[in-house]
C-alpha positions as CSV (number, residue, x, y, z in Angstrom):
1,X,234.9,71.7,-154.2
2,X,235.3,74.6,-152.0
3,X,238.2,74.8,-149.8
4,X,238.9,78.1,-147.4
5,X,242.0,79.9,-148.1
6,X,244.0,82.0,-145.6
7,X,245.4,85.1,-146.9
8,X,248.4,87.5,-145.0
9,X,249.7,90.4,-146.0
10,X,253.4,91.4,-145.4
11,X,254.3,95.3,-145.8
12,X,258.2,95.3,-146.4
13,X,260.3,98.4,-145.1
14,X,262.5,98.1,-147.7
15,X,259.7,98.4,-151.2
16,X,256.6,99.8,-151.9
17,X,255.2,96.3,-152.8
18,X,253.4,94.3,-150.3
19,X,253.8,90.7,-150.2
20,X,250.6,88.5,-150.2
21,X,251.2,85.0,-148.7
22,X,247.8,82.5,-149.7
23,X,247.4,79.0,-148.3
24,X,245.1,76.4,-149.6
25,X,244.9,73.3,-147.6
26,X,244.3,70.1,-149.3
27,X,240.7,68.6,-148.8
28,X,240.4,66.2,-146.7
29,X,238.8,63.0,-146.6
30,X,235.2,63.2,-145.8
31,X,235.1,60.2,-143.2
32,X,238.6,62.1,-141.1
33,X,236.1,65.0,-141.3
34,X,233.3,63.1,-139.5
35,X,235.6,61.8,-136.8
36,X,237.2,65.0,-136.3
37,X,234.2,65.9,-136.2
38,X,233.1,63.6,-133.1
39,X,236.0,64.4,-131.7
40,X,235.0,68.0,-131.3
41,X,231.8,66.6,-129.4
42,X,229.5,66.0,-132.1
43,X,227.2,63.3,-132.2
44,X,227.2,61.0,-135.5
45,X,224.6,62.2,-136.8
46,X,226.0,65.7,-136.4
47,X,229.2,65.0,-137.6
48,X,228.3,63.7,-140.8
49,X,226.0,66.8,-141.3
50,X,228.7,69.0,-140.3
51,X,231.2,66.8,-142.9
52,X,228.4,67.6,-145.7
53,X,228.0,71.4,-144.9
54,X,231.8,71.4,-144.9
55,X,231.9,70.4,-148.6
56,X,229.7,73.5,-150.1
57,X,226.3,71.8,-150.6
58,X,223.0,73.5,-149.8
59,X,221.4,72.2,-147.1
60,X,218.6,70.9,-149.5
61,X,221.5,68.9,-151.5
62,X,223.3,67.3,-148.0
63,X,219.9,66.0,-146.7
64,X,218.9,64.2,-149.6
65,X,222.8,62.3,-149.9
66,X,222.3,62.2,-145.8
67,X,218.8,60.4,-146.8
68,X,217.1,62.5,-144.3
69,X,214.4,65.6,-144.6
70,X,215.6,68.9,-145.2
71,X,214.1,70.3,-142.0
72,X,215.7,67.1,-140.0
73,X,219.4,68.0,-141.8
74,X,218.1,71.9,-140.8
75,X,218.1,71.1,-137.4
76,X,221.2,69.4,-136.9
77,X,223.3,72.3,-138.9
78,X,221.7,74.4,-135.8
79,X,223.3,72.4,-133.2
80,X,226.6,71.5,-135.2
81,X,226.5,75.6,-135.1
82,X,225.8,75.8,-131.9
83,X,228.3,72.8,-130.2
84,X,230.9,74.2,-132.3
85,X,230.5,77.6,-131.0
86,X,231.1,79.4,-135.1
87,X,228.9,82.2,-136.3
88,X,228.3,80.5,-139.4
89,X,228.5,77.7,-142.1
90,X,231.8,79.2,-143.5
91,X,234.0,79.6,-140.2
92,X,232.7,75.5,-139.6
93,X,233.6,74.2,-143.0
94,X,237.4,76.6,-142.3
95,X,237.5,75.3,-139.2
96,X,237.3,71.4,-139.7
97,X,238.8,71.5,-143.0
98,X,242.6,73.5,-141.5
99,X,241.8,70.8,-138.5
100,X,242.0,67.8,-140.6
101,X,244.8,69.1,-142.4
102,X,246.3,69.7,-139.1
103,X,245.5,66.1,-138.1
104,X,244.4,67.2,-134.6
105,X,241.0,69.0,-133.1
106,X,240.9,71.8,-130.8
């Protein structure tokens, strides 16, 4: 399982060392994803694409446990893409993954 990790960096005035700060959120459950999901404007449909793209797979993998064509799950990444307003698969899965963590959508 994938999960997006944020990383900060602290310079201290006091040492040469800098401190590095990583957070992992915990993953969520798949079905908060898909209503998180909705809540962000997303049909069904496009919220449990979005829910499957948040978990790693290939988009060839997520149609066939979707049970849809690859072309069909191809097209709704491009508007879960789109209605989200991310540049790509990776800021979407960080995005809802830190949001369900959160327990709220923005």
């Amino acid at each position: 399982m994938r999960l997006p990790v944020s990383l900060t960096c602290y310079l201290c005035a006091d040492t040469r060392h800098p401190l590095v700060v990583a957070i992992l959120p915990r993953q969520p459950d798949q079905q908060r994803i898909e209503m998180l999901a909705q809540k962000m404007g997303l049909s069904p449909c496009e919220a449990r694409v979005a829910a499957l793209i948040q978990l790693g797979l290939s988009n060839r993998e997520a149609a066939h446990i979707a049970g849809i064509k690859e072309q069909t799950f191809n097209t709704y990444a491009k508007r879960v893409l789109s209605k989200l307003e991310v540049a790509g698969r990776t800021e979407m899965a960080q995005r809802l993954t830190w949001q369900a963590s959160l327990g709220r959508a923005s």
